[in-house]
ZADOKOL-78405 format. One record per residue (C-alpha): x, y, z. Coordinates in Angstrom, 2 decimals. Layout:
        c1        c2        c3
         X         Y         Z
...
This chain:
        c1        c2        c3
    -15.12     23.41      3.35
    -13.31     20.20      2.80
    -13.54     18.38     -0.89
    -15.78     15.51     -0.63
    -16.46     13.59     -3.62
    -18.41     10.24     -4.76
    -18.18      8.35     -7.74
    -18.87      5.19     -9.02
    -16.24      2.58    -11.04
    -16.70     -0.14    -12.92
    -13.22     -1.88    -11.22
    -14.60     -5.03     -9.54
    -13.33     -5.59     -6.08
    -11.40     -8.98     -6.56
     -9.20     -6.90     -9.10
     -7.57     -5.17     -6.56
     -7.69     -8.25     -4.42
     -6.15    -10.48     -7.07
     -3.76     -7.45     -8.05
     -2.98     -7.00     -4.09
     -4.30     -3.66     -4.24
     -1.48     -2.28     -6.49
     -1.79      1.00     -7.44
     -2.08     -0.08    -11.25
     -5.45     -1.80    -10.55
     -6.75      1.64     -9.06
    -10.08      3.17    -10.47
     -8.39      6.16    -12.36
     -8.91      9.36    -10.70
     -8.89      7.75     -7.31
     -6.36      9.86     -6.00
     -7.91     14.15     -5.92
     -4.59     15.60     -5.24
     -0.69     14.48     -5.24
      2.07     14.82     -3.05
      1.70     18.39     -3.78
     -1.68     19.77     -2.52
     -2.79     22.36     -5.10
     -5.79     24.52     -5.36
     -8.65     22.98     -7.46
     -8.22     25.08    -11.36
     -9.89     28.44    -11.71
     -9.79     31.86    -10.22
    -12.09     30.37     -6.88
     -9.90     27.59     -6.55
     -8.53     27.53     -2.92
     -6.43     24.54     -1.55
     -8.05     22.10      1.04
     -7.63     21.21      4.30
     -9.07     17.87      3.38
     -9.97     16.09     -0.04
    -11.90     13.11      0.36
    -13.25     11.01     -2.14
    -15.40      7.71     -1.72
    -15.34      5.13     -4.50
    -18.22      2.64     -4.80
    -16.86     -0.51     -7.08
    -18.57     -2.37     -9.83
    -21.40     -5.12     -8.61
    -21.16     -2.55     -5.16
    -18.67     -5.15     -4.13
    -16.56     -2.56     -1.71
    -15.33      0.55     -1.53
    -12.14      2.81     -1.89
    -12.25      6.02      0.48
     -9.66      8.12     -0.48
     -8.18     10.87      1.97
     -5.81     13.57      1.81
     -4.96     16.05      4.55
     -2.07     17.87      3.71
      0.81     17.48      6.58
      0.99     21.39      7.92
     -2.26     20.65      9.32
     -2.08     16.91     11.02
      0.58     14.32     10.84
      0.30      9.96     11.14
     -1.76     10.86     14.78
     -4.62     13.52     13.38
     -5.07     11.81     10.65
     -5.47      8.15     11.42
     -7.90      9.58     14.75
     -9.88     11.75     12.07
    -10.18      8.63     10.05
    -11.25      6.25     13.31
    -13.58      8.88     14.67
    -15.39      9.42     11.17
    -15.41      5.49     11.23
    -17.45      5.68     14.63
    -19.99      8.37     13.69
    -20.67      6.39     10.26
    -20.75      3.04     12.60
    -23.22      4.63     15.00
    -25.44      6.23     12.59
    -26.07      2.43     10.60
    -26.56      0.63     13.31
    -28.36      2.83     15.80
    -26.16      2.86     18.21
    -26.77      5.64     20.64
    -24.21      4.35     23.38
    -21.25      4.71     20.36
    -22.82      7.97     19.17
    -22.97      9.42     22.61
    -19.51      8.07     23.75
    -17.73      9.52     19.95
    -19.45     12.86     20.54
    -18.00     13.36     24.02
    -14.55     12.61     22.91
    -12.50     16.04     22.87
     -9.22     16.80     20.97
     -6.52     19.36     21.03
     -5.99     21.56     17.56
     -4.13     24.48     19.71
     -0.63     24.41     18.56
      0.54     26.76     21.72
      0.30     23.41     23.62
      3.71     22.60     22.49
      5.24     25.96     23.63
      3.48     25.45     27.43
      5.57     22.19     27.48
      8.71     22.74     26.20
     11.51     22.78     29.06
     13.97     25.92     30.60
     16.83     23.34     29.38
     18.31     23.50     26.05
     20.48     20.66     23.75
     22.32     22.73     21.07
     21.42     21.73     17.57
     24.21     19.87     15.14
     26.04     21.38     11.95
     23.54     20.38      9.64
     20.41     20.98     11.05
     21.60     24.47     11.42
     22.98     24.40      7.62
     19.26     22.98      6.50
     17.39     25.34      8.58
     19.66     28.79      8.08
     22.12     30.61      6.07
     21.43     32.32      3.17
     18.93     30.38      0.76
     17.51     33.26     -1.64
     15.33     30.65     -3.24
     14.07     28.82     -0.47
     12.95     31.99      1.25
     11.15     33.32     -2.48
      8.99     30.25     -2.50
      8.13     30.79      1.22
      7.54     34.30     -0.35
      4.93     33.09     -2.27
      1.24     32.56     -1.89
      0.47     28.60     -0.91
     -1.54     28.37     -4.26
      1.59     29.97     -6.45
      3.71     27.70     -4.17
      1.65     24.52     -4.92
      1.54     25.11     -8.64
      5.43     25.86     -9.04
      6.38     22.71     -6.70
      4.35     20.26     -8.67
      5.81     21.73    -12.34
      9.33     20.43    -10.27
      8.13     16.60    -10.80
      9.96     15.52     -7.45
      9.03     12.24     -8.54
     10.67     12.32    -12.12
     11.85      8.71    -12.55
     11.23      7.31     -8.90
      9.41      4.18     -8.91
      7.99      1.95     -5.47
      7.67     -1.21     -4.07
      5.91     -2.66     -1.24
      7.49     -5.29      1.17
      6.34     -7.74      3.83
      8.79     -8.65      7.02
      7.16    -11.33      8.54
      7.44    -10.97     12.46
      8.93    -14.62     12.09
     12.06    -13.16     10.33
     12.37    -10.07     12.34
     12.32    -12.04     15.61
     14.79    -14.28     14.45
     16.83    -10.87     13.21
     16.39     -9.34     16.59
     17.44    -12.27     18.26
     21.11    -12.90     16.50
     21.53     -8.81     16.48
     20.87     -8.65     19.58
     24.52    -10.72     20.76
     26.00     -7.66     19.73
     23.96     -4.57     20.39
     25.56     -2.54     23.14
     22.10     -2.86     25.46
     19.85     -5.28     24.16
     17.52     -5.15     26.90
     13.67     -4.37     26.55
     12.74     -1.31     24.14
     16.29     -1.32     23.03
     15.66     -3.33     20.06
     13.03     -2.27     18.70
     11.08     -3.01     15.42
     11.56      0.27     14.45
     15.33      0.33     15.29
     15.91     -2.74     13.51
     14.03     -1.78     10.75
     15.60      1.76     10.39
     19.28      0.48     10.45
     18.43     -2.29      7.97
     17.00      0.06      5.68
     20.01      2.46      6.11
     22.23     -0.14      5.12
     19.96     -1.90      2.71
     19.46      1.89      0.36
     23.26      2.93      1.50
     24.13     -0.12     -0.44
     22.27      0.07     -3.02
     23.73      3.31     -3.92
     27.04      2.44     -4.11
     26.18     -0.42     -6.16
     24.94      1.77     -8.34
     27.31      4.28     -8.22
     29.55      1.34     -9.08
     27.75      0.28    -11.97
     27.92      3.80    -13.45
     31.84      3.84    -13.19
     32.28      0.62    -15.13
     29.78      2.22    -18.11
     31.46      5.35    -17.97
     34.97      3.77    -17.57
     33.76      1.36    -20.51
     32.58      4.06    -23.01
     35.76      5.97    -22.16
     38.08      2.69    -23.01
     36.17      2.08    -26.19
     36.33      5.84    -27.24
     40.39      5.93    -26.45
     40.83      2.79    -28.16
     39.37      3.94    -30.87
     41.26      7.18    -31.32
     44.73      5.95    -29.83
     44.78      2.38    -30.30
     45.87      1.62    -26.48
     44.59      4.30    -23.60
     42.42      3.16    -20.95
     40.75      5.83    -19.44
     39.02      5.03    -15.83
     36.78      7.16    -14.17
     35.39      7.63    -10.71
     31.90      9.01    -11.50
     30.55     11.25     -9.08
     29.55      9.97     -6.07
     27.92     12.44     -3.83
     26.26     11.08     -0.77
     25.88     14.33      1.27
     24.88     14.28      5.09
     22.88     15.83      7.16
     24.40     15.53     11.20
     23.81     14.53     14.52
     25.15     11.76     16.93
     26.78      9.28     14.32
     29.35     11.62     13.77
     28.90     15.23     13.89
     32.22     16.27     14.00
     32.65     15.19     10.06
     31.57     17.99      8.38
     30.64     17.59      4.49
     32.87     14.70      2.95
     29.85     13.78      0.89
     31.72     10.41     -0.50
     31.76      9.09      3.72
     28.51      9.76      5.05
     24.75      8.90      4.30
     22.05     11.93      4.72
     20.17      9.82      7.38
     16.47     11.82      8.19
     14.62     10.05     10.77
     11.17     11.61     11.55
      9.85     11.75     15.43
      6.79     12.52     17.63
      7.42     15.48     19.89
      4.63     14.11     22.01
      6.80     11.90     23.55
      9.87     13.60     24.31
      7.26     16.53     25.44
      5.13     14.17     27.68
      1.98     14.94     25.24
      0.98     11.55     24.40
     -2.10     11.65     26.72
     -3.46     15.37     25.53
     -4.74     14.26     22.19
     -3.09     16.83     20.34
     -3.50     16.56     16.76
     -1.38     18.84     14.83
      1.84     17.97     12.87
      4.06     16.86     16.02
      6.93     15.50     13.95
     10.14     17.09     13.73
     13.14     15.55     11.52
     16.38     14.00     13.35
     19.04     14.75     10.85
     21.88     12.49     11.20
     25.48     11.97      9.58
     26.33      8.15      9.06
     29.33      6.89      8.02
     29.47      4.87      5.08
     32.03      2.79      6.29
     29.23      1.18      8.39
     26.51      1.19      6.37
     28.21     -0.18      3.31
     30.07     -3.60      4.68
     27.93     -6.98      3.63
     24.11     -6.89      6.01
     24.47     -9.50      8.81
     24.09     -9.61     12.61
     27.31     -8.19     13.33
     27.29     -5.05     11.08
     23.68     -4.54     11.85
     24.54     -3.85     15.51
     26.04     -1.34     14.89
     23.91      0.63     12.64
     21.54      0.15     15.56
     23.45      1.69     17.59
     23.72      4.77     15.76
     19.99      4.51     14.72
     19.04      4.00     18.43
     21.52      7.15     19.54
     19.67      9.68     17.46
     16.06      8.43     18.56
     17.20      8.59     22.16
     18.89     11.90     22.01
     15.31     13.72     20.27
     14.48     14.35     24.26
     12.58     17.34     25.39
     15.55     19.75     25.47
     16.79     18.98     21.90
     12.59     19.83     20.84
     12.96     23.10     22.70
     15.93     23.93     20.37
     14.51     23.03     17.27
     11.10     25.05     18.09
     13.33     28.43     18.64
     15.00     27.50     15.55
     11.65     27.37     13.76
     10.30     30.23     15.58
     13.64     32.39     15.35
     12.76     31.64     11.23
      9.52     31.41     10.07
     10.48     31.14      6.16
     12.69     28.79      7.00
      9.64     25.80      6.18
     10.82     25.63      2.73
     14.70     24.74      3.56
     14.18     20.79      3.80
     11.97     20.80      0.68
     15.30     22.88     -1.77
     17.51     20.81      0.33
     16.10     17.32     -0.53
     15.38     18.20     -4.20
     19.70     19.10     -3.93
     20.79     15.89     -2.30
     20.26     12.74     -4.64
     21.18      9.99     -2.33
     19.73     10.98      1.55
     16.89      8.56      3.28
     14.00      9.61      5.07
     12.26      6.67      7.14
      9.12      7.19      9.01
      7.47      4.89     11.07
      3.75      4.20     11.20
      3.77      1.52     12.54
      2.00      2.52     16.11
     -0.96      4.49     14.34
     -4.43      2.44     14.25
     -4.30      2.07     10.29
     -7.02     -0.80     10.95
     -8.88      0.54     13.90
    -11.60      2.25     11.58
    -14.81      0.65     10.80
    -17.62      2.63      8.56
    -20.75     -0.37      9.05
    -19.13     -3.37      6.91
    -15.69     -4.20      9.11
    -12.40     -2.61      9.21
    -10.46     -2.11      5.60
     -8.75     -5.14      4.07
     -5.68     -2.58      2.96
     -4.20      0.81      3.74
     -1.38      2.44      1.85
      0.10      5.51      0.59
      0.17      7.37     -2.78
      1.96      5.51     -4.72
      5.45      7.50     -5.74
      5.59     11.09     -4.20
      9.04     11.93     -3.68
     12.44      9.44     -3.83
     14.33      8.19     -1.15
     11.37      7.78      0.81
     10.53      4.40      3.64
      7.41      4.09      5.31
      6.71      1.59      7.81
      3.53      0.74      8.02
      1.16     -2.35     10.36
      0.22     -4.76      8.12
     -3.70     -6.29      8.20
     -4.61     -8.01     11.57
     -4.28    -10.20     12.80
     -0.88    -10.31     11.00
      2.04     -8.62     13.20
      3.95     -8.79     10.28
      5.29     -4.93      9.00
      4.74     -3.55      5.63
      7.93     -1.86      3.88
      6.86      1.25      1.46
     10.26      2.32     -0.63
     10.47      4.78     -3.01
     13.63      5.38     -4.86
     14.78      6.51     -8.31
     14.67      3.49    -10.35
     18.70      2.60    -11.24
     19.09      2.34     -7.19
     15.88      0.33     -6.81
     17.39     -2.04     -9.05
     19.98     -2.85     -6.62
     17.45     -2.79     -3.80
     15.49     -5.60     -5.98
     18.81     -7.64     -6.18
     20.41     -7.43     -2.47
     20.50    -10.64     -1.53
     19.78    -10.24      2.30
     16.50     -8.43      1.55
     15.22    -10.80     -0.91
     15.78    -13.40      1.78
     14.04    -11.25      4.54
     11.27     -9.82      3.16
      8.57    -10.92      0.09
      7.47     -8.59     -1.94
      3.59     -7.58     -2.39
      3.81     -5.31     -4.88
C-alpha cells in the first residue's frame, strides 16, 4: 500500500503566496521522504511505491498535496498522468459527474516494461567511451551497494548527504527574452529551421555555458586565495617568494558527439548528462507507457566552447553540440544502451558512485512538455508546482511555468561557491528574474 497521509497546518495560504511558494515558507514536515526514498523506521518498515501527503492550511485557505514516487517505478510521464488522472476521479466524484467518471475509468495504461524490448530495432549505434566507462569496468563498490537490500541501500545513501552544502534557486525566462534569444542565435545555428531551435536546445546550451562558467570562475577565485595565502606565508618566512598555484581544477567528462575522441583531459571538457524519453526515438509516444523511459545522453564538451563570454555567436555553437546529442539518442543508439543494461543488471548503481566522484558535471532535464497544470481536484488547477527543494548538486530542471504564462521556470541546484558565480553572471541576470 502506498503512504497516504493528512494533516492540518497553521501556515496561512498568502504566506506561501507572498513568499512565492519558497520552500522556507513550507508547513514543516511537508515533504515524507527525500531524494533518497527510505523505508518508514522499524523492523515493518518497507519503502513505498508512493508517499502522498495532503496538507490542509490555516483558515482552510488551500492546500499542499505532496507526492513522491520514487523514479525506478515512473519518470516526468507516469507521474504527472497519475497526478491528472487522480485529479479527474477527485473532479468527478465532487461534482457528480458521471460522463468524467465514466470517460477516466475507461482510460487504459501500459505498466509492462517488455514493451520497450518488442520495439527496439535489429540495428545497433555503438555506445561512446564514457558511457561504457560509467556503465562497466570494475566498480567493487558500486556493485556492493547494488548488493544490498533497497532498504540497507536507502539508509546508507542518505547517511552520504549528496546534498552537503548545495543550495537552489528558481528562475523565470520570460518567452519574451527567449524569443528574442532564439531569434539573434538563430543567424548562426547551422539549421535554424523549425524544431531546430528549440526551447529546450536553447535552454540546455545556455545552461551548459552559464554552470561551465561559473565553475571556472570559481575555480579562479580559489587560485587567487590559495595563491594569496601562499604569498603571505612565503613572505613571511623568506621575505620575497611568491608562490602561485593552479588549484585543482577537475572538470571530468562523460562522452558522446561533442568530442568523443578526447578521452579524460578533465581540465578541457564539461561532464554534460542530458536525460531523454525513449518513447520517442522508440515510436512509443502513443502507447501510454508509464514506466521510467528516460535514459541519460552522456556527452564530452569542450570547455573551450562553453567557457568564452554568453552571446549569440558562442551560443550557436553550444547548440549545435546540444542539438547533436539529442538527435543522435535515435532508436538504434536505445537498443544499445538496453543490452548494456541488460548485459549488467548491477550496473544501476554506476551513475549514482560516478556523480558523487565528479564535482563539476551537469545534468539538465526537461519538463517542460509534461501537464504540470493539467490536474484539477474540485477547486481549479494548482497555482504552483515544484520540486524538493535541494536533492543532489549540479542539477537543472526545466519546468512550464503557471498558465497562461509560456514563460519557463529554471530549477538549479549547485554547491553554493559556484552558485555564487551563477548569481553574478551578468548575461543571466539580464535574461532571467529570479523567483526564489
Amino acid at each position: 500500500m502506498p503512504e497516504y497521509v493528512e494533516s492540518l497546518s497553521d501556515t496561512h495560504y498568502d504566506t506561501l503566496r507572498e513568499s512565492n511558494f519558497h520552500h522556507s515558507s513550507w508547513p514543516k514536515g511537508l515533504t515524507r521522504v527525500g531524494a533518497i526514498t527510505m523505508a518508514a523506521p522499524g523492523p515493518a518498515g518497507r519503502i513505498k511505491l508512493a508517499n502522498v501527503h495532503v496538507v490542509r492550511l490555516r483558515d482552510n485557505s488551500g492546500v499542499i498535496i505532496f507526492i513522491n514516487i520514487p523514479h525506478y517505478v515512473v519518470d516526468g510521464t507516469g507521474f504527472f498522468s497519475f497526478v491528472e488522472l487522480w485529479g479527474k476521479h477527485c473532479l468527478a466524484e465532487r461534482t457528480g459527474d458521471r460522463q468524467l467518471a465514466q470517460q477516466t475509468s475507461q482510460l487504459e495504461y501500459c505498466f509492462d516494461r517488455s514493451i520497450i524490448a518488442r520495439h527496439l530495432p535489429v540495428e545497433r549505434k555503438p555506445l561512446d567511451s564514457e558511457t561504457l566507462r560509467v556503465y562497466t569496468g570494475f566498480k567493487p563498490i558500486a556493485d556492493w551497494i547494488a548488493w544490498l537490500s533497497p532498504n540497507t541501500r536507502s539508509r546508507l545513501l542518505n547517511k552520504a548527504k549528496f546534498n552537503s552544502g548545495v543550495v537552489s534557486h528558481t528562475f523565470r525566462v520570460s518567452r519574451q527574452a527567449l524569443e528574442m534569444l532564439r531569434k539573434e542565435v538563430g543567424e548562426y545555428v547551422a539549421d535554424s529551421s523549425e524544431g531546430k531551435l528549440t526551447d529546450r536546445y536553447l535552454l540546455a546550451a545556455i545552461l551548459s555555458k552559464l554552470i561551465a562558467r561559473a565553475h571556472r570562475n570559481r575555480r579562479d577565485q580559489e587560485s587567487v586565495s590559495v595563491a594569496g595565502w601562499l604569498f603571505g606565508a612565503a613572505c613571511s618566512v623568506v621575505g620575497a617568494a611568491v608562490g602561485l598555484v593552479k588549484y585543482g581544477a577537475r572538470l571530468l567528462c562523460c562522452s558522446s558527439n561533442c568530442d568523443s575522441s578526447a578521452k579524460r583531459d578533465s581540465s578541457k571538457y564539461q561532464s554534460l548528462n542530458l536525460l531523454d524519453d525513449v518513447r520517442h526515438g522508440l515510436g512509443l509516444v502513443d502507447k501510454q507507457y508509464m514506466g521510467n523511459g528516460l535514459i541519460p545522453h552522456n556527452s564530452l564538451c569542450p570547455l573551450d566552447v562553453l567557457e568564452t563570454p554568453i552571446d549569440p555567436r558562442s551560443l550557436a555553437k553550444a547548440v549545435d553540440m546540444v542539438r547533436s546529442i539529442y538527435e543522435n539518442a535515435d532508436a538504434a543508439l536505445v537498443a544499445s544502451f538496453v543490452d548494456l543494461l541488460s548485459s549488467n543488471p548491477k550496473s544501476f548503481t554506476r551513475p549514482m558512485i560516478y556523480m558523487s566522484t565528479q564535482p563539476e558535471l551537469l545534468v539538465v532535464t526537461c519538463e517542460m512538455e509534461f501537464k504540470l497544470y493539467a490536474s484539477d481536484f474540485g477547486n481549479g488547477p494548482p497555482e504552483w508546482v515544484c520540486t524538493i527543494p535541494s536533492f543532489v548538486a549540479n542539477f537543472v530542471g526545466l519546468l512550464p511555468s503557471p498558465p497562461p504564462s509560456t514563460d519557463v521556470i529554471a530549477n538549479i541546484i549547485l554547491k553554493a561557491p559556484v552558485m555564487k558565480q551563477v548569481l553574478r553572471d551578468e548575461f543571466w541576470r539580464d535574461f532571467t528574474q529570479i523567483v526564489y
